[in-house]
N, C-alpha and C positions, 0 to 999 in steps of 0.2 A: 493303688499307689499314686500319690499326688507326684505331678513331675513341677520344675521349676521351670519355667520359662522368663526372661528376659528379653527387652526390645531394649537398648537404648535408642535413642530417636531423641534429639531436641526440640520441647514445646509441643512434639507431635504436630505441628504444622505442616512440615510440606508434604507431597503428593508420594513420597517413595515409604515415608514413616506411615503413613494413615495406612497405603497399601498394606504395607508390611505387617502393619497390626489385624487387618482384615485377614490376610490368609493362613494368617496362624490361628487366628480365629474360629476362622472356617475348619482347618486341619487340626485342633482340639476337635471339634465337634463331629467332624468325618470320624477321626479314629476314638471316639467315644470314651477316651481315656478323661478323668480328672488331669488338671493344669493350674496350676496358679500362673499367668498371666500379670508380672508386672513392667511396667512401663519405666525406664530409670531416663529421668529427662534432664538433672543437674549434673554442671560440670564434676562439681566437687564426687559424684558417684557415678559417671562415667572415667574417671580416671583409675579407678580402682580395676578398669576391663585395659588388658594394651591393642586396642585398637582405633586404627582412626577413621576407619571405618564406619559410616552412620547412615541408616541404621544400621544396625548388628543385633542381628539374635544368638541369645546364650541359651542354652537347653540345659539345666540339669550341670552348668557350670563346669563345660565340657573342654577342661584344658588340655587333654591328650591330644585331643583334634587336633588343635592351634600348633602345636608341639610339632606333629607330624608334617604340618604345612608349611613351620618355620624352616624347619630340615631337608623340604623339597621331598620328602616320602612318599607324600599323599598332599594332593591339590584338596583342600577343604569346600564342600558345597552344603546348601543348606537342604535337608531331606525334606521340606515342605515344599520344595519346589517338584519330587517327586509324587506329590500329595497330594497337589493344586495346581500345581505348573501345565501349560498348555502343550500342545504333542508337541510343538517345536522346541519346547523349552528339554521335555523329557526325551526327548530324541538325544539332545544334547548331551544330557545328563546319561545318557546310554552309552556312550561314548567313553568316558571317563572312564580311570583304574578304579572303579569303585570296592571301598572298604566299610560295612556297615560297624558301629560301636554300638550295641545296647548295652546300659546300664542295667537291665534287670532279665527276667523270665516270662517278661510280656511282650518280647523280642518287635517291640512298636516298628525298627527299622525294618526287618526282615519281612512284615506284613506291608508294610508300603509296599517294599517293591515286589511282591507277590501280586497286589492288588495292582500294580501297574504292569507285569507283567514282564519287568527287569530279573534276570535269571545270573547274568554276569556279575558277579560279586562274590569279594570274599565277609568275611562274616569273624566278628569277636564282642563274644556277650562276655561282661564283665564278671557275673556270677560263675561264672566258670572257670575263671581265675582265683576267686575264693573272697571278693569285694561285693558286699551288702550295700546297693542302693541307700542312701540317705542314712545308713551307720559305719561304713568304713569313713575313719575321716581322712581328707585328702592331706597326704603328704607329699613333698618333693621326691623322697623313698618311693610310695606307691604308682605316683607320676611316672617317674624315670622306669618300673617293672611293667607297667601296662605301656609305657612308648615301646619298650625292647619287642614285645611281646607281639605289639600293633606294627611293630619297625617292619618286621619278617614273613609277617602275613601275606602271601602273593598267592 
């Protein structure tokens, strides 16, 4: 299953965008999955993302997250940090209420942190809600059922 990935980053010039594109990089290639990998570098198509945040990675066009983080739910962090990130960094991230989202039955979040040895987490695959990977199309509907759902997770 191809996943979507997104950096915006402008020009790719400075030293936090270049990072950024490297460790995703690298974490496509640790977790052996297929990725498309692309780079959205004009205003006119960063505006379509509400972040002002840059860089920003989008995974699979993962509005629930953001949803959750809007509402003070769940603090959003990015799981390649769990993937790549250095002990201090993943110490950190051990800390956190952490809630994993996967999209599909290849449960990609769930095996980071096995592989890193993160045990504390709660867990919500989307096929188990009854939403297909790259054929449920996102709705505001669908949006608002997997927020409830992801709301109550503790």
């Amino acid at each position: 299953m191809l996943n979507s990935i997104k950096i915006l980053c402008p020009g790719r010039k400075c030293g936090k965008c270049r990072k950024m594109i490297q460790k995703v990089e690298e974490a496509v290639h640790i977790s052996g999955h297929e990725a498309k990998i692309e780079i959205i570098d004009t205003i006119d198509e960063m505006l379509n993302y509400r972040t002002w945040i840059l860089p920003t990675l989008v995974i699979n066009e993962k509005i629930v997250a953001r949803k959750l983080s809007r509402n003070d739910v769940r603090k959003m962090n990015c799981l390649t940090v769990a993937a790549t990130g250095t002990e201090e960094k993943i110490d950190e991230f051990k800390k956190c209420n952490i809630l994993i989202i996967d999209g599909c039955t290849e449960d990609c979040g769930r095996k980071i942190m096995e592989m890193r040895g993160i045990t504390d987490y709660r867990y919500l695959r989307l096929t188990d809600l009854g939403y297909e990977k790259g054929k449920t199309p996102t709705s505001q509907e669908i949006i608002q059922i997997v927020y409830e759902k992801a709301e109550v997770v503790y």
